[in-house]
C-alpha positions in Angstrom: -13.5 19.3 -24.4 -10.8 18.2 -21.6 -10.4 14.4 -21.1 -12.9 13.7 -17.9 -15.7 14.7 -19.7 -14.9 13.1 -23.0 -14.3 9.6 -21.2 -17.5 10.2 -18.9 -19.3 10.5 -22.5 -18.2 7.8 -23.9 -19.0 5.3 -21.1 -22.9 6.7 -21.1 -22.8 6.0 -24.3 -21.6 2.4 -23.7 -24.0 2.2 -20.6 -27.2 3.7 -23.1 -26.5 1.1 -26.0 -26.2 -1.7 -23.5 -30.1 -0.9 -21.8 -31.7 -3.4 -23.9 -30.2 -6.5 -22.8 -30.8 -7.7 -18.7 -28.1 -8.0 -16.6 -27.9 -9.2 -12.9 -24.0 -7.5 -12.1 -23.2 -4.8 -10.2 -21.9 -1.7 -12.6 -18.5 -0.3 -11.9 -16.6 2.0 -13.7 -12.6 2.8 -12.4 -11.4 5.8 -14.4 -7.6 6.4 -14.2 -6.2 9.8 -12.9 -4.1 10.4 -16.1 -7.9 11.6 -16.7 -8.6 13.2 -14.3 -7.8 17.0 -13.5 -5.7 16.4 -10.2 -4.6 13.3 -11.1 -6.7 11.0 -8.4 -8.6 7.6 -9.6 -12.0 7.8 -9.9 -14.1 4.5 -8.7 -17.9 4.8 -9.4 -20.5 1.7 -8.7 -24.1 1.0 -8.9 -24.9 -1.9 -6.9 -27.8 -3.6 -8.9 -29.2 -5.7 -5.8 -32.8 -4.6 -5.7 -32.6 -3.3 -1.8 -32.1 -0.2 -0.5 -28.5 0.5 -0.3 -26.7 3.3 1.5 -23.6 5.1 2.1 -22.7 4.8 6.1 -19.9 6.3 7.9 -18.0 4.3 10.5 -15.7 5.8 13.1 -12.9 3.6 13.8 -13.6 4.1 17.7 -16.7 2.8 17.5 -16.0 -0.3 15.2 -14.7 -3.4 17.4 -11.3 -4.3 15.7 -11.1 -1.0 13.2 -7.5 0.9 12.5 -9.4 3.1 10.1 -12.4 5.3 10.2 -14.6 4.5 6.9 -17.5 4.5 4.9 -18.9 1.7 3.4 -22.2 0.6 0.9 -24.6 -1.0 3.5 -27.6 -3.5 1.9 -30.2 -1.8 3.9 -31.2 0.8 6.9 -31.4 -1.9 9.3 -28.1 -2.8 8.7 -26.0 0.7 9.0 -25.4 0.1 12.8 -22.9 -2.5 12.5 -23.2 -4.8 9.3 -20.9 -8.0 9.2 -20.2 -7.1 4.8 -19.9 -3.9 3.1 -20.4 -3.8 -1.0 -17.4 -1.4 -1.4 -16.5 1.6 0.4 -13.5 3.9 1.1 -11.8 4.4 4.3 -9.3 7.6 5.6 -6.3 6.3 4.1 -7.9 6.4 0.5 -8.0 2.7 0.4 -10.6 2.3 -1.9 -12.5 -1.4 -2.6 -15.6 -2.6 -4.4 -16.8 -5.9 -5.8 -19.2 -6.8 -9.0 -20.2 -9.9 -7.5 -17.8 -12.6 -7.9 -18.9 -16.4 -7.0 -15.8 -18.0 -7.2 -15.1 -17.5 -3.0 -17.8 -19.5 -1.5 -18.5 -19.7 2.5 -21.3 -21.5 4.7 -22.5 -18.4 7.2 -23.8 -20.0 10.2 -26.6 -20.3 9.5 -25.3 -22.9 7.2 -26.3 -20.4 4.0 -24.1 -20.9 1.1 -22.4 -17.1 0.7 -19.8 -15.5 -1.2 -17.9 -13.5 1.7 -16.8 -10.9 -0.3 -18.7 -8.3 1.5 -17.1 -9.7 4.9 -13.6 -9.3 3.0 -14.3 -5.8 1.9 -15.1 -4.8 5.4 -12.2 -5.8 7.1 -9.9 -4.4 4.4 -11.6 -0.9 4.9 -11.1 -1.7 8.7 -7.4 -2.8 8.5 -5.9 -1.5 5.0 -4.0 1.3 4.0 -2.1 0.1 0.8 -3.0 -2.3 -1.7 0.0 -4.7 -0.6 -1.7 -4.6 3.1 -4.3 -5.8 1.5 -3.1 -8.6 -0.1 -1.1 -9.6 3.1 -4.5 -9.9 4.4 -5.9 -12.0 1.5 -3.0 -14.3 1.7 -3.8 -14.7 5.9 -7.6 -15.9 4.9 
């Protein structure tokens, strides 16, 4: 049995003992390409929110401010036009980013809402990223 499928085995069998108990997180799995048959990552997420997410492409020309074409996990249908957050996505320089919902960056929107940002962040790293140190450039600018 090669590798992939004995690690993808052994995390359903982590994810199946764990059904019992409640959780409110996102799930997220990154699985290293030493695994993997052509050596690429693998990032895999389940975004435990309760909406109806989606997978939306976005064209970098028709995205105000985008370097990168991308697509990115939208909270709802009436939000795939042009969201202001994406919950992880990857754009055409294989930049890949997702989150698990972390509450230690906290924002006021405007509408004076307390907010995470994270899904703002994500969106403008898939808009302006190619490399992990690009994106911490852009983490340090915030």
């Amino acid at each position: 049995m090669n590798r992939l499928i004995r690690t993808a085995l052994t995390l359903l069998l982590f994810l199946v003992a764990e059904i019992p108990y409640v959780s409110n997180a996102c799930t997220s799995v990154i699985i290293s390409g030493k695994v993997t048959e052509d050596g690429r990552p693998i990032m895999w997420k389940n975004r435990d929110s309760g909406g109806q997410n989606m997978m939306v492409y976005f064209n970098r020309k028709d995205v105000k401010g985008a370097k990168y074409s991308f697509v990115g996990v939208v909270a709802s249908p009436t939000e795939s036009k042009n969201p202001s957050a994406l919950w992880g996505g990857v754009n055409e320089t294989g930049f890949c980013i997702m989150n698990t919902m972390s509450y230690n960056i906290e924002y006021l929107e405007p509408s004076g809402k307390l907010s995470s940002g994270n899904g703002v962040v994500q969106k403008q790293a898939l808009m302006r990223c190619a490399t992990v140190d690009e994106f911490e450039e852009y983490l340090k600018s915030l």
